[in-house]
Backbone as CSV, one residue per row, in Angstrom:
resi,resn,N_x,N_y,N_z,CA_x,CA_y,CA_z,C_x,C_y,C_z
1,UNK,0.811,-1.186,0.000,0.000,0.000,0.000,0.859,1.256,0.000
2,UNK,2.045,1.185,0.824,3.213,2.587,1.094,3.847,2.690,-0.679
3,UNK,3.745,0.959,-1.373,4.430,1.981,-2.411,3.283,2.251,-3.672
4,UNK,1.979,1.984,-3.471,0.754,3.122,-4.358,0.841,4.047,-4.065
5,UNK,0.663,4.306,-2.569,0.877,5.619,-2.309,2.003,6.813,-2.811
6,UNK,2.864,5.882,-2.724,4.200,6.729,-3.060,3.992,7.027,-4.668
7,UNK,3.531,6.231,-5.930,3.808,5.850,-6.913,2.657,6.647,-7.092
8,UNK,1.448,7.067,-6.258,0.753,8.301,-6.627,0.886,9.591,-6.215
9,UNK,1.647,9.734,-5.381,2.075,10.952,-4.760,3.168,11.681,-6.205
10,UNK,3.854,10.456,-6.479,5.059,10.494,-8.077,4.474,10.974,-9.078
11,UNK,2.927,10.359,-9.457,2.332,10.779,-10.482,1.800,11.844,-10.401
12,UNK,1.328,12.736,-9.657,1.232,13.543,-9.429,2.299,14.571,-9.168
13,UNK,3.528,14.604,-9.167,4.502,15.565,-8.964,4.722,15.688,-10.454
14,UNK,5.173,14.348,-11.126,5.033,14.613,-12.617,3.500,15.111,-13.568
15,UNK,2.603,15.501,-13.003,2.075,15.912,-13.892,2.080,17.293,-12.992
16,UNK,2.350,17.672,-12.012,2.033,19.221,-11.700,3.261,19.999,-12.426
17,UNK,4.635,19.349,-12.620,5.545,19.532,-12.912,5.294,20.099,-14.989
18,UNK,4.577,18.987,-15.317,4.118,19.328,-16.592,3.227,20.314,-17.056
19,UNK,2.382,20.577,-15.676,1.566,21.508,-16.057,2.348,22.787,-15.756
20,UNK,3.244,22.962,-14.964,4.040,23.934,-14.808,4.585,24.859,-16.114
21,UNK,5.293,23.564,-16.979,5.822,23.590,-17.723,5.286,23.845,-19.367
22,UNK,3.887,23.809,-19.282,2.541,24.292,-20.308,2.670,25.670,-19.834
23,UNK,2.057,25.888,-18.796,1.869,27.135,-18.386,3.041,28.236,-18.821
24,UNK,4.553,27.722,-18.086,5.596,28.742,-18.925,5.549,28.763,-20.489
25,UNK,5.378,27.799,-20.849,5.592,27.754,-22.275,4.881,28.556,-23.017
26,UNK,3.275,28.831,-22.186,2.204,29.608,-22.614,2.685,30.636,-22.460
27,UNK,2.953,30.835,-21.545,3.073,32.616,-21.538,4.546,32.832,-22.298
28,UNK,5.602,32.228,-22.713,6.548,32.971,-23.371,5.976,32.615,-25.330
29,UNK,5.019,32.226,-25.182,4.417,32.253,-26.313,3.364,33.535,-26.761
30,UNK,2.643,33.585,-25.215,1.990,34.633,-25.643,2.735,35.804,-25.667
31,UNK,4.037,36.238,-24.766,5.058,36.997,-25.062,5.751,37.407,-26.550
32,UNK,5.751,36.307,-26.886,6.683,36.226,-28.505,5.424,36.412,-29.255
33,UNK,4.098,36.397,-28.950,3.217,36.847,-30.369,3.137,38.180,-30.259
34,UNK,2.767,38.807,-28.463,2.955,40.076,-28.480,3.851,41.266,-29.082
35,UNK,5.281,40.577,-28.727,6.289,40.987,-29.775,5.818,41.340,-30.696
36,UNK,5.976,39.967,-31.768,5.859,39.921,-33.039,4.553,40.814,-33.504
37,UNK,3.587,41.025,-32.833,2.567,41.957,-33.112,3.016,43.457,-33.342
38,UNK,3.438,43.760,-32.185,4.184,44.951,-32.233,4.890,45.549,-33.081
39,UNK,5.879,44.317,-33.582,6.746,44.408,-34.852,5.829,44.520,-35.744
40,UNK,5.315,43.910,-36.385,4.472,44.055,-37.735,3.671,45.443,-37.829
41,UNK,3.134,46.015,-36.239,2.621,47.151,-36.048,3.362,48.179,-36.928
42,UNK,4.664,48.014,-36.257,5.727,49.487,-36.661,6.322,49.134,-37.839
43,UNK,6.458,47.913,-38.438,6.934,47.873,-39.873,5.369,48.620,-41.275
44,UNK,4.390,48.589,-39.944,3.410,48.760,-41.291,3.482,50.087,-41.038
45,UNK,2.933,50.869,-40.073,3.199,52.425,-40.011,4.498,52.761,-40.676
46,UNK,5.842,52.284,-40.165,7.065,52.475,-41.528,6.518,52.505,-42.865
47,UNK,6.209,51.670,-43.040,6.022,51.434,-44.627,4.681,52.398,-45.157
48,UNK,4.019,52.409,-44.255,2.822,53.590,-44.850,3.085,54.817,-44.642
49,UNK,4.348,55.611,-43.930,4.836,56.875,-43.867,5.514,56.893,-45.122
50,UNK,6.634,56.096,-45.245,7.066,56.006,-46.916,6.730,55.925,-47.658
51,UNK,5.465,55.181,-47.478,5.006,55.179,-49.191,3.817,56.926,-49.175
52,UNK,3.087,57.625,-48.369,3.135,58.536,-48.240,4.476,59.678,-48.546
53,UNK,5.366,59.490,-47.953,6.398,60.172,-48.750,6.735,60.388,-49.914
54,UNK,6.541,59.367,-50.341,7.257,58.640,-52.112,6.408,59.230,-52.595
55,UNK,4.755,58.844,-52.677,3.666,59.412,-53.601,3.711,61.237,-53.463
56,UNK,4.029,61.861,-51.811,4.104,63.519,-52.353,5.422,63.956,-52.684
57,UNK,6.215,62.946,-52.821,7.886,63.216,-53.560,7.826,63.193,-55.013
58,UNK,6.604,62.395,-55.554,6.432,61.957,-56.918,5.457,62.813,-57.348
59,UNK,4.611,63.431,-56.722,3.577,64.699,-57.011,4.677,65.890,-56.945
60,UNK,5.408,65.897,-56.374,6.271,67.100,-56.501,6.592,67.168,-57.958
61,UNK,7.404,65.998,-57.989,8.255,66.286,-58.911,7.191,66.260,-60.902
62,UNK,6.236,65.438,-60.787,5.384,65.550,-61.582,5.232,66.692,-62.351
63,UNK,4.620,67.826,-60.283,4.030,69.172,-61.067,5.594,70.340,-61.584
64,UNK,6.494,69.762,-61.110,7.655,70.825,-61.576,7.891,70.348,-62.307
65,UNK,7.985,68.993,-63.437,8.442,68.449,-64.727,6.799,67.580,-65.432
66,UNK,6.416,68.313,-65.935,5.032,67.476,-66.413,5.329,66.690,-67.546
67,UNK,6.000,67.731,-68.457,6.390,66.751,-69.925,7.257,65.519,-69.398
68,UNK,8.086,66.008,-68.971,9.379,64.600,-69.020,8.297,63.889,-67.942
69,UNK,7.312,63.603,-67.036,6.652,62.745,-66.583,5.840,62.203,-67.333
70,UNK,5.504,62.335,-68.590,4.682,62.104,-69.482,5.585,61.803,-70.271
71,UNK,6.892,61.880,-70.676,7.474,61.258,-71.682,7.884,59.578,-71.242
72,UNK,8.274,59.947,-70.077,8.897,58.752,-69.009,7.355,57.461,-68.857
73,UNK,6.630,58.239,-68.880,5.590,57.252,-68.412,4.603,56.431,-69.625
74,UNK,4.929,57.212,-70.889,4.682,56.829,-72.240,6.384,55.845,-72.382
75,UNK,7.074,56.042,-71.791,8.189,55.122,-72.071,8.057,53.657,-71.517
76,UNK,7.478,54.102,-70.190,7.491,53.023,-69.015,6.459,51.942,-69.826
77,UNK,5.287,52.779,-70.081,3.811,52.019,-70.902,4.679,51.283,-72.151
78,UNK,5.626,51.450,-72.849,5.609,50.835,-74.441,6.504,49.904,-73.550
79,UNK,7.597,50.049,-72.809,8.334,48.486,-72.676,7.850,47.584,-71.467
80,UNK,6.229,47.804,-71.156,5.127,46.942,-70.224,4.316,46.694,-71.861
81,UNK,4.377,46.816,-72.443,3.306,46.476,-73.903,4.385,45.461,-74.720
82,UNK,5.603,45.903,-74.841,6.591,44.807,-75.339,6.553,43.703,-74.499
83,UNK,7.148,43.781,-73.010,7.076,42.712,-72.423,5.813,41.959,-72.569
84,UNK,4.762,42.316,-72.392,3.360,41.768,-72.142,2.598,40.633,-73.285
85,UNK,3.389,41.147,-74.308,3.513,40.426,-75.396,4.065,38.609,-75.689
């Protein structure tokens, strides 16, 4: 009977031990998504300040060169019509 007892007192250390060990695992998981959330947060605001930039860098330059934006972009159009081909 002393060694059920014992051999359940065992099974039970190993599974509190496991559940221990869920539990950390959980939370440095939910840690690392938080992260990674965060990250993706500030790579997208990055990337949507720049591309905001780019488009009133490219309106700039548009309205101070209209022809050569129109020559360039009739250029860009014929070798997307060659390739496409």
């Amino acid at each position: 009977m002393a060694s059920a007892n014992g051999a359940a007192a065992r099974g039970r250390e190993v599974l509190d031990d496991a559940e221990r060990a869920v539990v950390r695992g959980a939370r440095r998981a939910k840690a690392a998504g938080r992260d990674a959330i965060d990250t993706i947060e500030e790579t997208t605001e990055l990337v949507r300040h720049r591309g905001e930039t780019m488009v009133h860098d490219l309106e700039a330059l548009v309205a101070r060169r209209p022809i050569a934006a129109v020559i360039v972009a009739a250029g860009a159009g014929y070798l997307i019509a060659k390739l496409w081909r």
